[in-house]
C-alpha positions, -999 to 999 in steps of 0.1 A, spaced: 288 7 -197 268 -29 -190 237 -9 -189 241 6 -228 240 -31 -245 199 -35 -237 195 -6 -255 218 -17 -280 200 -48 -286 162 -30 -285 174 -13 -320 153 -26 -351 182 -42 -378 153 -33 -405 156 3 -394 162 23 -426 182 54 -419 200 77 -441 234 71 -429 269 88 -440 251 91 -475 225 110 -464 244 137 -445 269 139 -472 241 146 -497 225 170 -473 258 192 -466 265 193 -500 234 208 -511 234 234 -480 269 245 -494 256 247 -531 226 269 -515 250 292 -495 272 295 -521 243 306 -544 227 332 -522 266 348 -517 264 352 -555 231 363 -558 238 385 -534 272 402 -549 251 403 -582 220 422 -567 242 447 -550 266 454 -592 228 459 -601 223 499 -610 196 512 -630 187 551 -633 153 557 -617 124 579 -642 110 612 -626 77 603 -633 52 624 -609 25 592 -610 50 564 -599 56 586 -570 37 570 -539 22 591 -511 -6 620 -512 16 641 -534 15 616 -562 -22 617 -559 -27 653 -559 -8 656 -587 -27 623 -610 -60 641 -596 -49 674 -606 -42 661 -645 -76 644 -648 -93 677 -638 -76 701 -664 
């Protein structure tokens, strides 16, 4: 335990450190960002929408074949 106190002194008293402060602030805004993403998250998932059958916002060759197919004739 004697050998602890050197290091004890070799600390700078002008040190500025965040403290109790700084960690309260800290896990308080890690909770409020949790607690957001658990709602955004239960919101996205109530989200529903009905999806158009629009052959050109298809993707894929078939999509293509089908714009190309309109622009011809």
């Amino acid at each position: 335990m004697t050998h602890l106190v050197p290091l004890a002194k070799e600390l700078d008293e002008d040190k500025v450190t965040p403290g109790v402060l700084g960690f309260i602030v800290f896990a308080v805004m890690a909770l409020a960002v949790w607690g957001l993403m658990k709602s955004m998250n239960r919101h996205m998932g109530r989200v529903d929408f009905p999806e158009s059958e629009d052959p050109g916002a298809r993707g894929g060759r078939e999509g293509a074949e089908v714009a190309g197919a309109e622009k011809r004739g």
